[in-house]
C-alpha positions in Angstrom: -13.2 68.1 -3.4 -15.6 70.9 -4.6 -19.3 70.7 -5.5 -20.9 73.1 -8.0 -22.8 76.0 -6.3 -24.3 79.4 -7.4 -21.3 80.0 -9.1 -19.9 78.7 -12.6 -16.8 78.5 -10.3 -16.7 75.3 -8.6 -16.6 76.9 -5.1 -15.3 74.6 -2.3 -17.1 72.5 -0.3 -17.1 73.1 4.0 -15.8 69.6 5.8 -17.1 71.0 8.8 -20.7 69.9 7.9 -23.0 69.0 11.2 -26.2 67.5 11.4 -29.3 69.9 12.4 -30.3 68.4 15.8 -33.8 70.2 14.6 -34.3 68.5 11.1 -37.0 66.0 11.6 -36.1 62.3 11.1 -37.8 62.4 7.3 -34.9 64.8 6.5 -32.2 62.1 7.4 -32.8 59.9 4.1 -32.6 62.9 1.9 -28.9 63.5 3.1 -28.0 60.7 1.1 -30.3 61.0 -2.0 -28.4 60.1 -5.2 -24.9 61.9 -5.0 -26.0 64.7 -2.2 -23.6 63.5 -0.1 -22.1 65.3 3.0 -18.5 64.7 3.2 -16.8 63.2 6.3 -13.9 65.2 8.1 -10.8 65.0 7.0 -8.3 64.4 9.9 -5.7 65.8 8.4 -7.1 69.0 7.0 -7.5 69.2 11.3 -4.0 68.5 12.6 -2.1 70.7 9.8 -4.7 73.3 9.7 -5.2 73.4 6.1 -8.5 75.2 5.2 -10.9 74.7 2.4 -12.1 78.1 1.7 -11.2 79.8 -1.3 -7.2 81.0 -1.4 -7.5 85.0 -1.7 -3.8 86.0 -3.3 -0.3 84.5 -3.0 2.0 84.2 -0.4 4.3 86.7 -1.8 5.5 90.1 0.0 3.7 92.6 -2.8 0.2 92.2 -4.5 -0.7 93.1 -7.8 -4.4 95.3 -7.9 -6.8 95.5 -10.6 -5.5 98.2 -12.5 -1.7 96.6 -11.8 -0.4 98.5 -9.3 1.7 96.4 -6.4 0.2 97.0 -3.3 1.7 95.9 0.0 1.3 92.6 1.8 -0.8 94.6 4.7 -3.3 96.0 2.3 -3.5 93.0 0.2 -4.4 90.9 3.5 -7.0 93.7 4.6 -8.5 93.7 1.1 -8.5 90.0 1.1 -10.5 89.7 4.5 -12.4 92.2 3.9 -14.1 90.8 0.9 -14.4 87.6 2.6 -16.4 89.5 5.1 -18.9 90.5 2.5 -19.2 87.0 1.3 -19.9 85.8 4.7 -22.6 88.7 5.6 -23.8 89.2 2.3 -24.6 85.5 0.7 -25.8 87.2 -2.5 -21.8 88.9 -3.2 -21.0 85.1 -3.9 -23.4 83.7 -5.3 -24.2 86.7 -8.2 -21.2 87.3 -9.4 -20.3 83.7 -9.9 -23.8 82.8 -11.2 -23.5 79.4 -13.5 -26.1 79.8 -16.9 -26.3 75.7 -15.8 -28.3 76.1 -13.1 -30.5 78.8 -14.4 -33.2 76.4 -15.9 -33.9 74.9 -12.6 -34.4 77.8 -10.9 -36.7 79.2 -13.3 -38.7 76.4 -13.1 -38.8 76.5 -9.5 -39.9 79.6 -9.6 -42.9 79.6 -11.8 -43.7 76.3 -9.8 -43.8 77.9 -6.5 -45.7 81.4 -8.0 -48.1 78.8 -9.5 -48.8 77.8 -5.6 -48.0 80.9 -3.6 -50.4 83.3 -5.7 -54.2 81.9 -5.0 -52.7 80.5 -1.4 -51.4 84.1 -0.2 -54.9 85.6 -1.2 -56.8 82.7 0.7 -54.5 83.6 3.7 -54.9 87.5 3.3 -59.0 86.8 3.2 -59.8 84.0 4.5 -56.9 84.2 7.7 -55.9 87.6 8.4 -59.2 89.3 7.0 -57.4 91.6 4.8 -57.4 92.3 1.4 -56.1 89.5 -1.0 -53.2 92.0 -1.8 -51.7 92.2 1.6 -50.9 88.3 1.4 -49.7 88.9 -2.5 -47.5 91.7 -0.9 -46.0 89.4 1.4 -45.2 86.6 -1.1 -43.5 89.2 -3.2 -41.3 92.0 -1.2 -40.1 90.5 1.4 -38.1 87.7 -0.3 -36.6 90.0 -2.6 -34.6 91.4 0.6 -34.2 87.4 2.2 -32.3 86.7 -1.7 -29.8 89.1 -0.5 -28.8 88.2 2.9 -30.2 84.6 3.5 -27.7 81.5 3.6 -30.5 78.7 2.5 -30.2 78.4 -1.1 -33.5 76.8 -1.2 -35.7 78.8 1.5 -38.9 80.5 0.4 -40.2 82.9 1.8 -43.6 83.7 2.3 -46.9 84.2 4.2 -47.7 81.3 6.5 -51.3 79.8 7.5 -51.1 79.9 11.5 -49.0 83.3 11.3 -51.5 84.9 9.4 -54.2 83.3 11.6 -52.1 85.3 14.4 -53.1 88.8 12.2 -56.7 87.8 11.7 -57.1 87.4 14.9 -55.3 91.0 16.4 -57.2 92.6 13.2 -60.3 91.1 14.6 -60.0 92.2 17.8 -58.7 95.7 16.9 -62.6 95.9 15.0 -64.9 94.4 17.5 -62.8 96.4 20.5 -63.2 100.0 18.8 -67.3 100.3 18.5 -67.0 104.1 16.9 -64.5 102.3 14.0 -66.9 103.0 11.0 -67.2 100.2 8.1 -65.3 102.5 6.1 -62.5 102.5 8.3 -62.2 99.3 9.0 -59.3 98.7 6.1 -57.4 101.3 7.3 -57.4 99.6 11.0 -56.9 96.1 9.3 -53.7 97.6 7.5 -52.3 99.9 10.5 -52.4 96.7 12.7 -50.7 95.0 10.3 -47.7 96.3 9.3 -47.5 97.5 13.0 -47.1 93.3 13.4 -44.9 92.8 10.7 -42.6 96.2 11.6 -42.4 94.7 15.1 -41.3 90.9 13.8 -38.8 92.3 11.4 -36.7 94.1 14.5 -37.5 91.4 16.7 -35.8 88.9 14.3 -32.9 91.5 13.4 -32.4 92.2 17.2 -32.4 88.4 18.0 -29.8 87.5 15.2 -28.2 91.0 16.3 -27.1 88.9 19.8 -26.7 85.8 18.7 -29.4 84.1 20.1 -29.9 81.8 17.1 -30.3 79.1 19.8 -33.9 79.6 20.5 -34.9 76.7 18.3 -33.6 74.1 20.7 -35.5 75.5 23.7 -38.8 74.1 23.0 -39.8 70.8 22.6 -41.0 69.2 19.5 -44.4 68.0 21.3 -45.0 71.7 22.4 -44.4 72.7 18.3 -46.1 69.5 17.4 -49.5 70.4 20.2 -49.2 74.0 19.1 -49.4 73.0 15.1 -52.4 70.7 15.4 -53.7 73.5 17.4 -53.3 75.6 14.6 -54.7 72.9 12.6 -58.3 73.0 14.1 -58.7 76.6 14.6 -58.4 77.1 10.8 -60.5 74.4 10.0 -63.3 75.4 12.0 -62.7 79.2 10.6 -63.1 77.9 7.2 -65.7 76.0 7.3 -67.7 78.7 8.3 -67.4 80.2 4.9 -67.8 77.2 3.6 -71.3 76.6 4.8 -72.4 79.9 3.8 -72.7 80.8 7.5 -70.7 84.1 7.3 -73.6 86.6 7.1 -75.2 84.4 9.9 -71.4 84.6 12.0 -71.4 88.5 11.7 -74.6 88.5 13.1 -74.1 86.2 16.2 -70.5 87.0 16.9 -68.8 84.2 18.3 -65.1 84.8 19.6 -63.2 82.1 20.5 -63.0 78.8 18.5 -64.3 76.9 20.7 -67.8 79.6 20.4 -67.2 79.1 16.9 -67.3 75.3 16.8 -70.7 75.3 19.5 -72.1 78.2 16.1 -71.5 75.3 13.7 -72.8 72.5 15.3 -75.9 74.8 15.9 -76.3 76.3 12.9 -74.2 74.0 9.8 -76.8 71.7 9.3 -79.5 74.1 9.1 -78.9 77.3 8.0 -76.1 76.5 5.8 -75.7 77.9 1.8 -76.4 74.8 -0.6 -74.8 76.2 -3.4 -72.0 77.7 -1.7 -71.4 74.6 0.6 -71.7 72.6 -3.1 -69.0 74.7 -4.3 -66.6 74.8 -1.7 -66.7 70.9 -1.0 -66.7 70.0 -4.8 -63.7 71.9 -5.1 -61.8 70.5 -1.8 -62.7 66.7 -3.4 -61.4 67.9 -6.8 -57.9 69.1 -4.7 -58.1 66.3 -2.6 -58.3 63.4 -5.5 -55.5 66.0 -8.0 -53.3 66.1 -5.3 -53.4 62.0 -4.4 -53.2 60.9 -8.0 -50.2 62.7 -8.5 -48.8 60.1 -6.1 -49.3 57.5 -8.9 -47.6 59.6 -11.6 -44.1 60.4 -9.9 -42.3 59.1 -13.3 -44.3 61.4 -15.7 -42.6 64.7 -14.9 -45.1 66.7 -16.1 -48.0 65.6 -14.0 -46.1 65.3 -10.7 -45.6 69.7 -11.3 -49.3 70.1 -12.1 -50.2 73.5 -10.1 -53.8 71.9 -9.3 -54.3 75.0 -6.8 -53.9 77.2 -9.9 -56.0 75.0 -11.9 -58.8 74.9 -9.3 -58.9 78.4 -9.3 -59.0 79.5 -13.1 -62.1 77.1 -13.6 -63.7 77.8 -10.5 -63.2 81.6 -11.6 -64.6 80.7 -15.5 -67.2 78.4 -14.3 -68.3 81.0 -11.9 -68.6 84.2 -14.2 -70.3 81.8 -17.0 -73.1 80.7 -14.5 -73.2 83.6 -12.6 -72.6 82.2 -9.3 -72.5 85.5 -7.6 -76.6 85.7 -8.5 -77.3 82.4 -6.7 -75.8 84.0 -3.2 -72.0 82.4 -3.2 -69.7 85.2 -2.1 -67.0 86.0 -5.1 -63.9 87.9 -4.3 -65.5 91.2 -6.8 -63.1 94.4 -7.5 -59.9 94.2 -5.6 -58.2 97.7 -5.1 -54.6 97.9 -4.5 -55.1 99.7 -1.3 -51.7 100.6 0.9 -53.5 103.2 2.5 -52.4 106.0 0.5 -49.1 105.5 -1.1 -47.2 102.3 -2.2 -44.1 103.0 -0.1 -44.8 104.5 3.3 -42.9 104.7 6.8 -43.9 102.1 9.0 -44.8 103.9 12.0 -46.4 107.0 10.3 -49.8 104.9 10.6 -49.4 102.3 13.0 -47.3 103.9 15.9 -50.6 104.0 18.2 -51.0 99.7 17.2 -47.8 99.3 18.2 -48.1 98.5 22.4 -51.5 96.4 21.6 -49.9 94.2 19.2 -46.3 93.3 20.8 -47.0 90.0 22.3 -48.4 88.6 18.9 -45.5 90.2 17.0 -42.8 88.1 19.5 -45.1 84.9 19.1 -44.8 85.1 15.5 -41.6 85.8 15.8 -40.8 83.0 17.3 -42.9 80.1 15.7 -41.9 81.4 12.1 -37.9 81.5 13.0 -38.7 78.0 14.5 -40.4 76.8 11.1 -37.5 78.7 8.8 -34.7 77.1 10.6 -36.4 73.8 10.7 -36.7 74.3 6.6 -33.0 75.7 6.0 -31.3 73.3 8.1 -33.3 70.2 6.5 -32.0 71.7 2.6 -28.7 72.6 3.9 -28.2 68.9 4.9 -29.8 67.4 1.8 -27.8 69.6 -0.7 -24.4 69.8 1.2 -23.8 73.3 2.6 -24.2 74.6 5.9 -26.5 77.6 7.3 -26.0 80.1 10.1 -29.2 80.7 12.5 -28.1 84.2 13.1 -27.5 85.3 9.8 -30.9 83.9 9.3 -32.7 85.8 11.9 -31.2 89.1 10.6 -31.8 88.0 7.3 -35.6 87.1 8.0 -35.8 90.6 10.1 -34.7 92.4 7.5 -37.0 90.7 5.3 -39.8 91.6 6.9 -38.8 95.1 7.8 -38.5 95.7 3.8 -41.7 94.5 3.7 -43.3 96.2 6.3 -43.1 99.6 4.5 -45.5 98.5 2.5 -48.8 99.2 4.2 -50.9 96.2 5.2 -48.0 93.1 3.9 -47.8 90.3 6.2 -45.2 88.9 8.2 -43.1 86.4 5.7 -41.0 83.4 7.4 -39.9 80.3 5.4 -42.1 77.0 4.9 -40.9 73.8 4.9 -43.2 72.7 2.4 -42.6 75.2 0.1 -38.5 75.1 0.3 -39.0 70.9 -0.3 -40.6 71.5 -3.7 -38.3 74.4 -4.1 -35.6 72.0 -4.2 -37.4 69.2 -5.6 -38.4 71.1 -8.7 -34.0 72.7 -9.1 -33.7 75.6 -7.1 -30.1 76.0 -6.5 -30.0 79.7 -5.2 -32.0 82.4 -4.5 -32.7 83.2 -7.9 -35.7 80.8 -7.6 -37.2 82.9 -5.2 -36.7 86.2 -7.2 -38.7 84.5 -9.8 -41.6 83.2 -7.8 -41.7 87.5 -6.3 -41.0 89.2 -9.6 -44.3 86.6 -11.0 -46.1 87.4 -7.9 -46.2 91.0 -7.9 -47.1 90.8 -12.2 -49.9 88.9 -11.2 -50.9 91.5 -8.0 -51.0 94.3 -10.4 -52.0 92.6 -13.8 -54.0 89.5 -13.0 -56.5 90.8 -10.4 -58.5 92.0 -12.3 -59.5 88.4 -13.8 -59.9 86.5 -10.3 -63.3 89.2 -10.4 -65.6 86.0 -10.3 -63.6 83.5 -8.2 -65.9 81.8 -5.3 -64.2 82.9 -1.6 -65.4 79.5 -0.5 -63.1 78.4 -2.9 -60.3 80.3 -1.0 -61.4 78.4 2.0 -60.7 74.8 0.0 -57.7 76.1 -0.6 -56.6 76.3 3.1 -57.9 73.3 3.9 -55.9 71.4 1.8 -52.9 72.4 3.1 -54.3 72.6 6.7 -54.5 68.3 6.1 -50.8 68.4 5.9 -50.3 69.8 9.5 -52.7 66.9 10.7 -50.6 64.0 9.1 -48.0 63.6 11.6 -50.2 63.5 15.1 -50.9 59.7 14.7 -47.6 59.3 14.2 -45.9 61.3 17.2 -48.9 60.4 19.6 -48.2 56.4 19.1 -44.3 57.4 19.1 -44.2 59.5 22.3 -47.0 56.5 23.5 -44.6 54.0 22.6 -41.6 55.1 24.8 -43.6 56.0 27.6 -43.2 60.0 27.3 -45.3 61.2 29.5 -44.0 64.2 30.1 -44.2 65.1 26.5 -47.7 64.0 25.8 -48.7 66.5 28.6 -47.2 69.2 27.0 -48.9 68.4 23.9 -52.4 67.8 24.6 -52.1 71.4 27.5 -50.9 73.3 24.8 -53.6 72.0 22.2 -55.7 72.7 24.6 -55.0 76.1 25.9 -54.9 77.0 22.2 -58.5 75.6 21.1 -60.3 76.2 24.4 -59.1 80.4 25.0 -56.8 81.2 22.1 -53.3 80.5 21.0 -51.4 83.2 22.1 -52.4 81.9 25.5 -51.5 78.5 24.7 -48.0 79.0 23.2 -47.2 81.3 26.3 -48.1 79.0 28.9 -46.9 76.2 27.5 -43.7 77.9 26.6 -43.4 79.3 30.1 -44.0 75.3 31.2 -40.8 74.3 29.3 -39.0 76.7 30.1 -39.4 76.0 33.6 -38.9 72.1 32.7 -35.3 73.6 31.2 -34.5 75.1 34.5 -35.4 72.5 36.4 -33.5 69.8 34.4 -30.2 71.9 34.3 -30.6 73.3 38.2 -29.9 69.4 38.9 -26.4 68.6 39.1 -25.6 64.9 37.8 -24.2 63.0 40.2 -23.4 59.1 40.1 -22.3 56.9 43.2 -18.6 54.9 42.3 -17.9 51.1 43.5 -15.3 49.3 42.7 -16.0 46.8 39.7 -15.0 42.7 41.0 -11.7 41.4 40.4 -10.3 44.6 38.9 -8.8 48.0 40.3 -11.7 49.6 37.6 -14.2 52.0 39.6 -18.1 52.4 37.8 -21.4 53.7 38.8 -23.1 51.1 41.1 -26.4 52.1 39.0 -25.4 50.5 35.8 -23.4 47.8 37.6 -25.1 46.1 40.3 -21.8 43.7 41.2 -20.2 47.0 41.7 -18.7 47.1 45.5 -19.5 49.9 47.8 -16.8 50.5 50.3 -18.5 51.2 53.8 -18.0 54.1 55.0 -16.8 55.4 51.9 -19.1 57.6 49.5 -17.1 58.7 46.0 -19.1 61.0 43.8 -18.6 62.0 40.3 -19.7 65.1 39.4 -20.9 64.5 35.3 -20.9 68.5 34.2 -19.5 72.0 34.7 -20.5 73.7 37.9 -22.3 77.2 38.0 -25.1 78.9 40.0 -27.7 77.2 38.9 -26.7 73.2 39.3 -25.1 73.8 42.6 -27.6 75.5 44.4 -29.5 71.9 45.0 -26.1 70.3 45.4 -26.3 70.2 49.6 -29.5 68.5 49.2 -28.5 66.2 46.2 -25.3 64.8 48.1 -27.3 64.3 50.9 -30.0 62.1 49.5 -27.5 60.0 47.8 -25.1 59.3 51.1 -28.6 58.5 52.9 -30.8 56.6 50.3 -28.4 55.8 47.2 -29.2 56.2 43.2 -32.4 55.2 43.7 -35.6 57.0 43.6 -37.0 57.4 47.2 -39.7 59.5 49.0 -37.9 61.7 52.1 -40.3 59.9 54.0 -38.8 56.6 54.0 -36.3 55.9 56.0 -32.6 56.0 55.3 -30.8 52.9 53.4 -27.4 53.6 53.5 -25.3 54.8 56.9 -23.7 58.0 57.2 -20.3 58.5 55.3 -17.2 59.0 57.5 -15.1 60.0 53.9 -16.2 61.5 51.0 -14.1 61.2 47.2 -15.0 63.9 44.8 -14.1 62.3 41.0 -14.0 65.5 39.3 -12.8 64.6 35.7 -15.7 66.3 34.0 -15.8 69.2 35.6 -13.8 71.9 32.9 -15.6 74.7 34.2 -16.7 76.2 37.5 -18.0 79.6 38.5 -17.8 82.2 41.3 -21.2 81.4 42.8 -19.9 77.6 42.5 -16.9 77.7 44.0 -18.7 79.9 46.8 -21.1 77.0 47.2 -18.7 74.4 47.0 -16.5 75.9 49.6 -19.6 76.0 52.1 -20.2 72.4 51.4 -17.2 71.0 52.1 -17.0 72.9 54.9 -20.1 71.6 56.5 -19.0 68.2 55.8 -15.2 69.0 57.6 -17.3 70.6 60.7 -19.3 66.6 60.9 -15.9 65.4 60.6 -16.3 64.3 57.3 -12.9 63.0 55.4 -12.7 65.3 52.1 -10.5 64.2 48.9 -10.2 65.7 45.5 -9.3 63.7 42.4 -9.7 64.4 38.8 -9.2 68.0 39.6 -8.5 69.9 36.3 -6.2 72.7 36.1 -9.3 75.4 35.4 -11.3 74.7 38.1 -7.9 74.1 40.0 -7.3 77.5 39.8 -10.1 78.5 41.2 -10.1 76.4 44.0 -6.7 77.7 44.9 -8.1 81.4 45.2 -11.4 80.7 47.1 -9.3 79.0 49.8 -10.8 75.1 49.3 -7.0 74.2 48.6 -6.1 75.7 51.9 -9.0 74.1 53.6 -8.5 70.6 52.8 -4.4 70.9 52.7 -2.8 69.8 49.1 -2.8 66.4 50.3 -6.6 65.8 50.2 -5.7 66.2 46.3 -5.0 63.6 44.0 -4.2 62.7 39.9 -6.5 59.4 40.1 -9.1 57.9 42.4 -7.0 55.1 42.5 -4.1 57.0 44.1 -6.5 58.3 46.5 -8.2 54.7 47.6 -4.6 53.7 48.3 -4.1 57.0 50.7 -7.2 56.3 52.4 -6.1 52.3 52.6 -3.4 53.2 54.2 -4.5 55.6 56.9 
């Protein structure tokens, strides 16, 4: 079975396909849109080990090159896995070569879709967010990718500058400026660009050094409602830096200086109502209504295509810009964007480090959080499009591929970091993006319009820029209700903590604090959950020779005297350190959840049954553990059986001395077998 991909070959399809335990539930109905189907596994491709990749040569003894000479069987083999090797590292080996004209009309139009978007939304987030100039954001919506194309394995990922990682920028560049009092104004572009691509430099190893190792894991580690308090987070602290411009307080801000947002929202209740800019505040909120009511009534339109891929960001733009110049706006007081040098700092192309090497200690911890929160994002997006069009992704290759990305770009003075969007990759796909080609277009429009169309935007409102991000900053608020009710709903407590600390960390000091802590706090949560070793109490089920946990069945008999444990996981040095303790609350107070104060429920054990069928692995520290347990338990004259015992962990046993401890015969193939021993004696 094959599916047409990047290729005008019709390149095989994987039957190894796995659902993304990170895609959000929306993602699930997509999986099945019209024929975008993931195929089942095919047992029999399993038991005779037939594989579905492409077939590299033929199974004779001599090989035929290119220019016809026989080459032998060795070197046809090496040649063979060498180039599947490329394929693998290199996406873009497979999918140029083979490139079908077929699919070149939907990525073309993807790509001028997405330009259409990404070009007045980078230079609202390279103002308005990381208080830069508009070309730093256009920068990073046009080099990076180019280098992502290459070596990414998401056919539909776009990659770009995102709102709260650029809010991360804004808020170092800020801090660089107000911290260094002899900075002169003059000078301040050159510290705004330094500190920059010191961040981006720094996110691009990070990432390559994470997918280096193999830790493409990380996205499972933190909670949704950590990502989900952290986003809304986000969410307010743009809003209320936007609607500063808005109101026309800006001047009024520079003068009073308020740092964190929760100063800046005490400056606007203060100030908003009476100092604000009419026309500028009539400007800004006439133009978020206009995107506002473009945006819903394409929602009514879906059938006619041509409405549905309306750019009504672009659109806002050009006749804010025209309206502007013909009225003169700029004479009434509203801030326009004016000239708009490409400034790098010099040269176009520069080294990294040759500027920003003395930024570099100050900005590490904002460089790993963005890091981290746009790999989180990126994978979210791949996997989701890797699901819907049938393909799979690889979350290290996509950390080396988004590091590299961002290391390409960072040697261009002042672009900002670049991670994929899952908004943007949707209507990437939605539009016909099929491979990267979409997002060579969308970079190869971008940077025409950085050098060429600048010059036009002379007259375009900045409060309009601030519209801008508040539209999209609506689509990060529209799934609170629905997780708050959800995690309300089942009674997560745990998880609604996590989210409102970490919402509040982030609004009340700043969110670098409030991502760390919170992250810390799950992490710890992690540890704690996988230090516990899960351990259920046996009984024997009435009127059959079946044994079951006396938790799930409450007719389940308890044999005085008799306490048989199953061990649920693999032991190692974490879940066994507890394990004394653990076994010793369930002998004295059962299953159930007790305070150590109360006193004990069950009596003492006089034999304990270990039911170790799930245990496949066990460590040193473990078995070091283990032997001192039993050991305790043989000194209080405890009896001690094994059953279950796998041959791994047997093994192991055997050379730590338990075997020898409890004598061979304390061992046995079934519980069953051993109840009848322990009958009998």
């Amino acid at each position: 079975m094959t599916q047409q991909s990047g290729g005008s070959t019709m390149e095989p399809v994987s039957w190894f396909h796995s659902l993304s335990t990170a895609a959000s539930v929306s993602s699930l109905s997509d999986m099945v849109h019209r024929e975008e189907r993931t195929p089942l596994v095919n047992q029999s491709d399993i038991e005779t080990g037939h594989t579905t990749h492409a077939q590299y040569g033929s199974s004779s003894s001599m090989r035929t090159s290119a220019s016809g000479v026989e080459l032998p069987k060795d070197t046809s083999k090496r040649n063979s896995m060498f180039k599947k090797r490329v394929r693998y590292y290199v996406p873009s080996t497979a999918w140029i070569p083979d490139y079908s004209v077929s699919l070149l009309g939907g990525d073309l139009l993807a790509g001028v879709t997405l330009a259409a978007m990404l070009i007045p939304q980078s230079v609202s987030y390279g103002t308005s967010l990381a208080k830069l100039s508009p070309t730093t954001g256009l920068f990073a919506a046009a080099i990076p990718p180019i280098m992502y194309s290459l070596l990414g394995t998401s056919r539909q990922l776009n990659v770009a500058p995102e709102a709260a990682l650029s809010l991360l920028v804004g808020q170092a560049v800020s801090d660089y400026r107000r911290g260094d009092h002899h900075t002169r104004p003059e000078d301040a572009d050159a510290v705004g660009i330094a500190v920059s691509t010191a961040i981006t430099f720094q996110v691009g190893l990070f990432a390559s050094m994470l997918g280096f190792f193999r830790l493409g894991f990380l996205d499972v580690v933190l909670s949704r409602a950590l990502l989900r308090g952290f986003v809304t987070a986000v969410a307010v602290v743009i809003t209320i830096e936007q609607l500063i411009p808005m109101f026309g307080l800006v001047a009024l801000e520079n003068q009073m200086n308020p740092e964190s947002t929760l100063d800046k929202i005490v400056f606007l209740l203060e100030f908003s109502w009476s100092n604000y800019h009419k026309p500028t505040m009539l400007v800004s909120f006439g133009a978020l209504l206009v995107l506002i009511f473009m945006r819903t009534s394409k929602g009514y339109f879906r059938r006619i295509w041509w409405i549905e891929r309306l750019p009504e960001v672009l659109l806002v733009v050009v006749l804010s810009t025209i309206i502007s110049g013909y009225l003169r706006w700029d004479e009434e007081g509203v801030d326009i964007l004016g000239k708009i040098p490409i400034n790098t700092g010099g040269h176009f192309f520069s080294f990294p480090l040759k500027q920003s090497i003395s930024y570099i200690r100050g900005t590490t911890s904002t460089a790993v959080l963005i890091t981290i929160m746009g790999f989180l994002d990126s994978t979210v997006a791949a996997k989701q499009n890797a699901d819907r069009f049938g393909y799979s992704i690889s979350p290290n290759r996509e950390l080396v591929a988004l590091g590299a990305a961002n290391l390409f770009g960072s040697f261009v003075p002042g672009t900002l970091p670049a991670f994929g969007s899952i908004v943007r990759s949707k209507i990437n796909g939605d539009v016909g993006a099929r491979t990267q080609l979409a997002s060579l277009v969308t970079a190869g429009i971008t940077l025409l319009a950085t050098f060429f169309l600048l010059p036009y935007l002379y007259y375009l409102p900045r409060c309009v820029l601030a519209s801008i991000i508040c539209l999209f900053v609506i689509s990060l608020f529209s799934e609170v209700p629905h997780d708050l009710m959800y995690y309300w709903r089942i009674r997560a407590w745990t998880d609604l903590a996590m989210m409102f600390l970490t919402f509040s960390l982030s609004v009340i000091w700043n969110i670098e604090i409030g991502i760390i802590v919170s992250l810390i706090i799950s992490l710890l949560l992690v540890i704690k959950r996988s230090s516990h070793t899960r351990l259920i109490i046996l009984g024997r089920i009435p009127g059959t020779d079946q044994w079951g946990p006396i938790a799930d069945n409450p007719g389940a008999e308890d044999v005085p005297g008799i306490l048989i444990i199953r061990i649920r996981e693999s032991l190692d040095f974490a879940n066994t350190a507890q394990l004394k303790e653990r076994l010793r609350r369930l002998e004295l107070y059962g299953p159930e959840r007790t305070h150590p104060s109360e006193e004990p429920r069950r009596q003492p054990a006089s034999t304990l049954v270990f039911h170790m069928a799930d245990v496949e692995t066990c460590d040193a520290s473990a078995v070091q553990i283990f032997h001192e347990l039993l050991e305790t338990y043989q000194n209080r004259g405890v009896e001690l059986f094994v059953t279950h015992l796998r041959s791994g962990p047997r093994k192991m046993f055997e050379r730590a001395g338990i075997e020898e401890l409890l004598g061979s015969e304390a061992f046995f193939a079934t519980l069953g077998d051993a109840m009848t021993s322990i009958g009998q004696q």
